[in-house]
N, C-alpha and C positions, 0 to 999 in steps of 0.2 A: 567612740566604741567601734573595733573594728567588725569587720565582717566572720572573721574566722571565730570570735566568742558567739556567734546566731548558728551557727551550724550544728545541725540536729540529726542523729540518727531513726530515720523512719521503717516499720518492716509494713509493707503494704503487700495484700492478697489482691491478685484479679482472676477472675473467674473469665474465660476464655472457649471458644470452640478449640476444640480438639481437632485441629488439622495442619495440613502441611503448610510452613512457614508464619504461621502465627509467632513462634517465639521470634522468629528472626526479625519480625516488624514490633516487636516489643522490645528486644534488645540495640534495636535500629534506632528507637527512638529513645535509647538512652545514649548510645556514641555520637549520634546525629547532633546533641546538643553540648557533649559533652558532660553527661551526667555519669556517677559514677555506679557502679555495682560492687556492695563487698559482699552480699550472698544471693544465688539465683538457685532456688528450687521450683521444682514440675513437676507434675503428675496426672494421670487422668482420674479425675473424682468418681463421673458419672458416666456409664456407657452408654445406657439408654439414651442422655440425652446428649453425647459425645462432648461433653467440659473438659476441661481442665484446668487445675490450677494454678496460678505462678505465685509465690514467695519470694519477694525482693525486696531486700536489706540496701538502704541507700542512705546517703549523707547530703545536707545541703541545708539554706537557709529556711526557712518556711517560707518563704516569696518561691522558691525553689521547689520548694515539694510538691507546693500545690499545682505550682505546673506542670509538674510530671505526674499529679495525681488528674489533673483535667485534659491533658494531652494521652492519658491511657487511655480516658476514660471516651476518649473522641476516636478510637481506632474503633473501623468496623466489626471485629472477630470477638471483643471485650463487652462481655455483658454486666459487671461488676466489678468497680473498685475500693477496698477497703483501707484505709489506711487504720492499721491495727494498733497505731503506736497513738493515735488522737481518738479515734469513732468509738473505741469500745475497748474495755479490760481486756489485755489474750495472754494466753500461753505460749512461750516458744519454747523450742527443744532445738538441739543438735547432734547428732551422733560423729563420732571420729574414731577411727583405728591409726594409734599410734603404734610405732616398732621402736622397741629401743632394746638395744646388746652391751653386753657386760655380764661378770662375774665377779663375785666375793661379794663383799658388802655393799656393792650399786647393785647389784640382781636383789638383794635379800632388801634394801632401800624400795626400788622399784614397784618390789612386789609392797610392801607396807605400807608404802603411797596408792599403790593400786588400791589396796582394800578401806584406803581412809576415803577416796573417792567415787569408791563404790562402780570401778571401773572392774571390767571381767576379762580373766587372760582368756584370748581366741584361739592362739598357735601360741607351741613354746619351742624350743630347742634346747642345746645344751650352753647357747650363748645367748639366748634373747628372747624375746617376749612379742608376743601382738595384744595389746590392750583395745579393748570396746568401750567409750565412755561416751554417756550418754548423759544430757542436763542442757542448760542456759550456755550461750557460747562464754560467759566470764568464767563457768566452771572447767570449760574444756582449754580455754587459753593456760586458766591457774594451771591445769594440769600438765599440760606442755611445757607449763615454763619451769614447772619443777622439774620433769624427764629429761630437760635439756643436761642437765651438765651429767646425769646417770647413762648417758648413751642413747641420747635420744638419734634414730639414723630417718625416720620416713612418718609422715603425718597424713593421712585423707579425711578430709572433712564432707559430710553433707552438704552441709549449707544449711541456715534456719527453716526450720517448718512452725509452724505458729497458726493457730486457733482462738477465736474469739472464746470468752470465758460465758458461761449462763447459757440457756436454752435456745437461742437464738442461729439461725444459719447465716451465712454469708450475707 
């Protein structure tokens, strides 16, 4: 069995001081080893007690994870590591502004793909569109991959944000 069938999509939370260079020694130790990022969100949760939180979407075996789940959890500024995808049921979300142009029957397409996705036009013009879709990143891919051949011209993604599900905090 090879190695590429054990590879596992992980979204792990850490709870972090809010200060200068902390993300850069968390994304240090994922180039450092050669681990990958396919989504990195931030934010400050708490002022009072200056947190923050990181959202990192990463790939690798479980021999793999766990290392980067105890090698986070060994930097000094990391008060909490979660791995969201094993420790506990969560919710993730993504939001994306796609732009896609065209007229006649891809604009009137576009628009009725928008509405079956439950995506919202943000700008229009009289050649295009900016779409706001918001869900699971497999909803915002499906959707891109449909706007591609309708004019799809620019994508921006978030990145995953994700919360443990039930009454429980980090």
């Amino acid at each position: 069995m090879s190695n590429e069938s054990n590879i596992e999509r992980h979204t792990i939370a850490v709870l972090v001081d809010n200060e200068a260079g902390v993300l850069a020694r968390v994304i240090g130790l994922f180039s450092g080893r050669g681990y990958n990022i396919e989504s990195l969100t931030v934010a400050e949760v708490d002022q009072a007690e200056h947190t923050s939180r990181i959202t990192i979407v990463t790939v690798g075996t479980p021999m793999v994870i766990e290392q980067i789940k105890a090698q986070l959890a060994r930097l000094v500024p990391v008060h909490k590591v979660v791995d969201l995808t094993v420790d506990t049921k969560a919710v993730e979300r993504e939001m994306a502004l796609i732009k896609v142009t065209g007229s006649g029957e891809k604009r009137v397409e576009a628009l009725r793909l928008s509405d079956a996705f439950r995506a919202r036009v943000i700008d229009t013009t009289h050649n295009s569109f900016v779409f706001e879709v918001t869900g699971a990143p497999d909803k915002i891919d499906a959707f891109i991959g449909l706007m591609r051949p309708l004019g799809l011209v620019d994508v921006s993604r978030t990145g995953v944000v994700a919360i443990a599900r039930g009454p429980e905090a980090m």
